[in-house]
N, C-alpha and C positions, 0 to 999 in steps of 0.2 A: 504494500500500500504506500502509498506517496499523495504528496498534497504541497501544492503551491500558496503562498500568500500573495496576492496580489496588492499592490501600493495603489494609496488610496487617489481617486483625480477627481479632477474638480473643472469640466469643461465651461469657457460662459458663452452661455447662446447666444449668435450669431447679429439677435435681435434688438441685444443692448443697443448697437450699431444707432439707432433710434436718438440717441443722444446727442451722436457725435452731429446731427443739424438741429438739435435742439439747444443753440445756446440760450444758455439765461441771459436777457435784455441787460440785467444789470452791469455783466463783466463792459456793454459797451461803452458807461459808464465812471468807471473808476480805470483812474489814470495808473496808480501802481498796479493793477493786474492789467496793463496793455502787452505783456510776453503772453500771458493765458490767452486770451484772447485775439493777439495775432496767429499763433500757433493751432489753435481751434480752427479760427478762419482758415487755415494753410492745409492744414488736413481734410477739411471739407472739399475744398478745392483741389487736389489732390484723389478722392474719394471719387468723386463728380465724375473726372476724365475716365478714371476705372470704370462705373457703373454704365457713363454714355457708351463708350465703349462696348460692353457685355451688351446693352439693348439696343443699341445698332448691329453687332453682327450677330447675337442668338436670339433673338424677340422680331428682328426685322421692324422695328417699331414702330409697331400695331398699334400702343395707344394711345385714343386720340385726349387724353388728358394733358400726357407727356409730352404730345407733340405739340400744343398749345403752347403750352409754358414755354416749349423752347420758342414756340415763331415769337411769341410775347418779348422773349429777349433778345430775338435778334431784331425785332424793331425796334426795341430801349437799342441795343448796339449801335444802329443805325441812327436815331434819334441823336445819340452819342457824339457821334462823329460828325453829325449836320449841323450841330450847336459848339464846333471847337473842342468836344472835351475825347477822352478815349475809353476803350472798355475796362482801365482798371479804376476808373471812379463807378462801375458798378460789380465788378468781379467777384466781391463777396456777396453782393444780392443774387448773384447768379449763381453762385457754390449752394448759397441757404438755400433757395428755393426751388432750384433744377434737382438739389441733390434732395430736399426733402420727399420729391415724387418720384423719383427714380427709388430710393431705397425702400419705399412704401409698393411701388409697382411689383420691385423684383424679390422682397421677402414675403408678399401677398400670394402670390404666384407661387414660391415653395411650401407655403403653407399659412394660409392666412387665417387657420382659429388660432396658432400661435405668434402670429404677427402680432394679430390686434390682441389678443392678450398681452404679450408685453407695451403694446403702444398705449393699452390704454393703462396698465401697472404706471409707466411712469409719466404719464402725464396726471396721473392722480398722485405720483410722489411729487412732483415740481407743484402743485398747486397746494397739498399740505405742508408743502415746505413754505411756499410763498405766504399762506394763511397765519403759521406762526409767525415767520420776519414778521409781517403787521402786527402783530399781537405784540411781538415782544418790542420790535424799533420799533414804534411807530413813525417815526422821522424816517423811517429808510436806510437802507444800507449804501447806499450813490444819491450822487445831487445829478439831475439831467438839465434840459435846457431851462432857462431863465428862473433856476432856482427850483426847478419840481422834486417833489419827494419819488426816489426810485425806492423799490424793493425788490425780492427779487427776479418777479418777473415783468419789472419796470413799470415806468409811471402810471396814473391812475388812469389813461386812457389806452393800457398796453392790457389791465386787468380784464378786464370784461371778454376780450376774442379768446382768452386761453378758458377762461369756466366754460364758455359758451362749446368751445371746441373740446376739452378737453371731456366737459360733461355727456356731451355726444360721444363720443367712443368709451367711455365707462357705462353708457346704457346700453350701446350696440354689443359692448363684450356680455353683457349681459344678458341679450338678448342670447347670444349664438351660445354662450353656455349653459343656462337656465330655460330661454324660449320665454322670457319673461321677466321685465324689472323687479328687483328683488328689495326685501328691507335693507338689507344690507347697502345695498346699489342705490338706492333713497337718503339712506345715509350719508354715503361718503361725497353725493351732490349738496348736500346741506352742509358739511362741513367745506366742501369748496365756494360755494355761493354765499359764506358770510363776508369772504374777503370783498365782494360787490359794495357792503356795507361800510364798511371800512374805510374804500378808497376816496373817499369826495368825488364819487363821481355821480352828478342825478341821474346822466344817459343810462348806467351800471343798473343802478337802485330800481328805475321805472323795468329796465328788459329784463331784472331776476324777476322781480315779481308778476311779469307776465309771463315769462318759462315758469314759475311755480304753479300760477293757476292754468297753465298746460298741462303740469303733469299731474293736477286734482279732475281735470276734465279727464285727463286718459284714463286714468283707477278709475273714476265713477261710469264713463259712457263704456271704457275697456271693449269695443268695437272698430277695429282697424279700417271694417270697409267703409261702413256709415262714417266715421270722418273724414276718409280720403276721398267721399264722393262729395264732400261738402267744402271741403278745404285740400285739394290736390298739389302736386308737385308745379303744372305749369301755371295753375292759378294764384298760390306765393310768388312764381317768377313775375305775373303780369301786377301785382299787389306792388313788390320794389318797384320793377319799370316806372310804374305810375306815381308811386313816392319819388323817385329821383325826377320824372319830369315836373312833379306839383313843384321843385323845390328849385328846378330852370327859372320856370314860371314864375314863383315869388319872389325869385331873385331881380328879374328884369322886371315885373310889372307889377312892383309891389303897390304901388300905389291902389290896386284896385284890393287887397286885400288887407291895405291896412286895418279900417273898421270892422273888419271880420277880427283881427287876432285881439283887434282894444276891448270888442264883447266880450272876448273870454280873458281878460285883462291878460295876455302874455306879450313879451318881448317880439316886436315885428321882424328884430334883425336876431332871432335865436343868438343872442347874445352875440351880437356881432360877427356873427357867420356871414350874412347874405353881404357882411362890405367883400371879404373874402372868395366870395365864391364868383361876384362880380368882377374881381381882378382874374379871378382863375377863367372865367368865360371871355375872357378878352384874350389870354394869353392862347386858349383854343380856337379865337377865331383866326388870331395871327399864322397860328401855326397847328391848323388844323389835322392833316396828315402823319405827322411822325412826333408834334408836338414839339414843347421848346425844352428838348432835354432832362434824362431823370434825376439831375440836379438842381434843377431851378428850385430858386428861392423866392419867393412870392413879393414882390412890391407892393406895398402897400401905401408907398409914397411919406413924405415928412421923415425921412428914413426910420420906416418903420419896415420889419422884414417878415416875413411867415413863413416857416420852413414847410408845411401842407394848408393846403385849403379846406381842411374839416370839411370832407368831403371825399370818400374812396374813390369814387368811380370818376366826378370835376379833378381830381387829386391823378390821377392813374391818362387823363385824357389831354391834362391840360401838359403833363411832363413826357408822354409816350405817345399820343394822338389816338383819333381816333381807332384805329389800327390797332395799336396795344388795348382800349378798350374792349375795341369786338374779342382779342384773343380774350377775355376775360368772360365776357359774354357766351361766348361760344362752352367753356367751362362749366358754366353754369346753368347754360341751358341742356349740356349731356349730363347734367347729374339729375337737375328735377325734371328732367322731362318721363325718369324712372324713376322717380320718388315713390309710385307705390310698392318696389319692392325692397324697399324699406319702412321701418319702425315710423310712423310720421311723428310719433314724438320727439326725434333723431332730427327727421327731417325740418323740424321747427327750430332746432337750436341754428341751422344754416341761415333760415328765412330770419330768425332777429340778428343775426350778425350781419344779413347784408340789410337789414335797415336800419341796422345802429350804425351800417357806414354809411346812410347819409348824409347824417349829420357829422362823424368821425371819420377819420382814417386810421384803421388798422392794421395788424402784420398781414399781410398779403400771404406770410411764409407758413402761418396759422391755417389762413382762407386755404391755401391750397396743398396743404394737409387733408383738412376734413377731407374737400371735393376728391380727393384722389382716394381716400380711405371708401368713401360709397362708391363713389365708381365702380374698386373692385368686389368690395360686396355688392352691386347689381349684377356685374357679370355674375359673381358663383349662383348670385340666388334666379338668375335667365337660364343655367343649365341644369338648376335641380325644378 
């Protein structure tokens, strides 16, 4: 008789990977960790080459998520070089963001119940992480632009796209593993959604507590079809549409809705958004096509500057043109155009993030996270 001992191993799944384009907002922030933070950026990009690579010559690259995102960039590239500047003033937005859906597409694809379980493990770890930072600093752990409190997953208008996102693929894992939101899964949204409260943000405050009373409507009606025949995928798309044009419209013809907004006593200029959105629709009419660079800095005149026009989509058209808009467009319209075969509770946390970017501009690198995450869950769920 004979017997072996074998030494003990300790593999880490492949999945962690999920990280490495997950940086925390804040490192962009503090000047002593700029080696972390350049080095992070390098490796992504590094990453990036690998991965295009692998889905160009073994995927033939088939999807039309990832092919968006790239045309997206090569009009930012393009835009780029039409406005003076070159591709390394956007090369880390191109690493974050190409490489967030590339690594989403090609570990989907090897196996996506353990994709999105780890995707959604640590996007519920970055957000109880970010939950205490609040709790414990509340001043923040970085200062960002003109004195904002950063934590760790940055300023108060960087909070709200990661609950929103993050919460959505903690309910989808949920779904593929249970077949159903669980207490637990009810839970660890309520302990991410108090950081909403926290951040001074009211855009934050008003979209929790409409995702809340979404998720009391779905426990009580608990009818997938009956809501999706009343509230569908393309009917949320035509809902934004119509919010980003009301919000053309009040921009340039405000005068006809001033007495509307004094009835309901609110601020005509959403707090001084529409001077904003006004410069941003000029900087589109100028440069309507390719846009005036995804650099531009917003003039506001009496040198006053705005680094976005509170405003994702005015924000995304007036720096990339029209062009880069549509690839954004086009995004969005292959995810909900198959919204019912997904959770539409799921499907809600997308529609308030693209209306909290009306008024807001948020991580784009977030946005196009989730979209690439349903994506592939449609595909699996059109073959079974």
């Amino acid at each position: 008789m004979s017997f072996t001992i074998k030494k003990p191993t300790m593999k880490l799944p492949i999945y962690w990977i999920f990280i490495l384009f997950l940086l925390p907002p804040f490192l962009l922030n503090r000047s002593d960790l700029f080696i972390i933070c350049d080095l992070w950026h390098l490796a992504q990009l590094v990453m990036v080459c690998i991965m295009a690579f692998y889905y160009f010559v073994n995927y033939r690259a088939r999807n039309t998520i990832v092919n968006a995102v790239l045309c997206y960039y090569i009009v930012a590239i393009i835009s780029s070089y039409l406005n003076g500047y070159s591709i390394n003033t956007i090369k880390w937005d191109i690493a974050s963001d190409l490489g967030i859906v590339l690594v989403i597409y090609l570990l989907f694809n090897k196996n996506k119940e353990k994709a999105l379980y780890y995707l959604s493990k640590i996007l519920w770890l970055y957000l109880l992480i970010n939950t205490l930072v609040m709790l414990i600093w509340p001043n923040g752990i970085a200062s960002g632009r003109i004195g904002q409190i950063v934590w760790f997953l940055g300023g108060k208008n960087n909070i709200l796209p990661w609950i929103l996102i993050g919460g959505g693929c903690i309910i989808l894992d949920s779904y593929e593993r249970n077949k159903k939101v669980t207490f637990i899964t009810y839970l660890k949204l309520a302990i991410c959604s108090v950081q909403a409260f926290l951040c001074d943000s009211s855009t934050a405050v008003v979209v929790m507590i409409i995702l809340w009373g979404i998720y009391v409507i779905n426990i009580i009606v608990h009818n997938q079809k009956l809501l999706n025949f009343f509230i569908g995928g393309k009917r949320l798309f035509l809902l934004v549409a119509l919010g980003f044009v009301f919000v053309v419209f009040f921009t340039t013809r405000s005068n006809v809705l001033q007495k509307f907004s004094e009835w309901f006593g609110k601020d005509v200029t959403f707090n001084g958004r529409t001077g904003i959105w006004i410069v941003a629709l000029n900087y589109i009419k100028d440069n309507p096509l390719f846009g005036a660079g995804p650099v531009l800095v917003f003039d506001m005149g009496w040198s006053v500057y705005m680094t976005h026009a509170h405003c994702l989509y005015l924000n995304i058209c007036a720096h990339n043109g029209i062009i880069g808009l549509s690839c954004l467009i086009y995004i969005l319209w292959n995810v909900l155009k198959n919204a019912k075969k997904i959770p539409l509770v799921v499907i809600f946390s997308l529609f308030l993030y693209l209306i909290g970017s009306i008024v807001e501009v948020y991580s784009l690198s977030t946005l196009l996270l989730f979209c690439m995450v349903l994506n592939c869950l449609e595909q699996k769920n059109s073959r079974t």
